[in-house]
Every structure is written in structure tokens, then in C-alpha cells.
C-alpha positions in Angstrom: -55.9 165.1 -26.0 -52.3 165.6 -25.7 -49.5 164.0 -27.9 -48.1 161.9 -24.3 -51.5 160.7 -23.7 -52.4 159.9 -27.4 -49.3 157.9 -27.7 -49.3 155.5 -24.0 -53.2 155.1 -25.7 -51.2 153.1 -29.1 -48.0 151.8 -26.9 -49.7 150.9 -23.9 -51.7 147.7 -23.0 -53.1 149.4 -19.9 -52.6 152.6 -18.3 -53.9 154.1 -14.8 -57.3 155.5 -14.9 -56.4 158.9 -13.2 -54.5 160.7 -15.0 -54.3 158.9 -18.1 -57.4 157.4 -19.0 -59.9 160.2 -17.0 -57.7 163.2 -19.5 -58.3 160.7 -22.4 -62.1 160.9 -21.8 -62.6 165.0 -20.8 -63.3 163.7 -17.1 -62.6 165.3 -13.8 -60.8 162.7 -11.2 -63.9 162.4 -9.6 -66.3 161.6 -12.4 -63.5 159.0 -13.8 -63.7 157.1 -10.4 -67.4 157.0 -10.9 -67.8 156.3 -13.8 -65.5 153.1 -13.3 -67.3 152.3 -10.3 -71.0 152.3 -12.3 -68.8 150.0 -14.9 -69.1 152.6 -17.8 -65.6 152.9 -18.1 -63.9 149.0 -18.0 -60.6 148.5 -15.8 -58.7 146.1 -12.8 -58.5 147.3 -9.0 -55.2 146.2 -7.9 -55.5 146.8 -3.9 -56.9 149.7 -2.5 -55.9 152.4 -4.5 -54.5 151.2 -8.6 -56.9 151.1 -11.2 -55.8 150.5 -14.7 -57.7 151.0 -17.7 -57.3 148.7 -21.0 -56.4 150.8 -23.5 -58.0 149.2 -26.3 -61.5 149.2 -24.9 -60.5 153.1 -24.5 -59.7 154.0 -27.9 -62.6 152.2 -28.7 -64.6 154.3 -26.5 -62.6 157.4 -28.2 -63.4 156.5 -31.7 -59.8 156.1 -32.4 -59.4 152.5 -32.4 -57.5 151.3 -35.6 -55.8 154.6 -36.1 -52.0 155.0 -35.2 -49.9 157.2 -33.1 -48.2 159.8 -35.3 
């Protein structure tokens, strides 16, 4: 995971789902969308197209809850 990505994942109340959170995770744009659409990865819809991803449920999910950006 890159330093940009690490550090929107501390900042960040939310970011999008692709690219952020799907790079975050080691997933393809395609299995990101799926996976949020089976619920295994928890977001918002906002109209047709925006999905954002909590980021603390996500660094949860990443085993790096707690720790801080450096």
C-alpha cells in the first residue's frame, strides 16, 4: 500500500471505493464493486455512480486500525 493511500486511510473520514479503498484491499475495480455490492466491504451510494468507503471500518478490515500515518 502506497504512502498517498496509507495516509487519506488516517486523514480521511471516507474515501471513494475505486481507486482508494479497492488499492487499499489488493482488489481489481471489478472485484471492489462486488464485493461492495455482496456487503463485504461497507460504504454509501450517492446517485448512480459515487461510492464511498468509511475509512475506519477499512483499517479495521486492514489490521491497521489504531496505528498512525507516519
Amino acid at each position: 500500500m502506497d504512502d498517498e493511500i496509507t495516509r487519506d486511510l488516517h486523514t480521511k473520514l471516507s474515501v471513494p471505493l475505486w481507486p482508494t479503498a479497492a488499492r487499499a484491499l489488493g482488489l481489481g475495480r471489478n472485484a471492489a464493486y462486488a464485493a461492495f455490492a455482496r456487503g463485504e466491504i461497507p460504504g454509501r451510494r450517492y446517485g448512480a455512480r459515487r461510492i464511498t468507503v468509511p475509512t475506519a471500518p477499512l483499517r479495521k478490515m486492514l489490521g491497521i486500525d489504531g496505528q498512525e500515518a507516519a
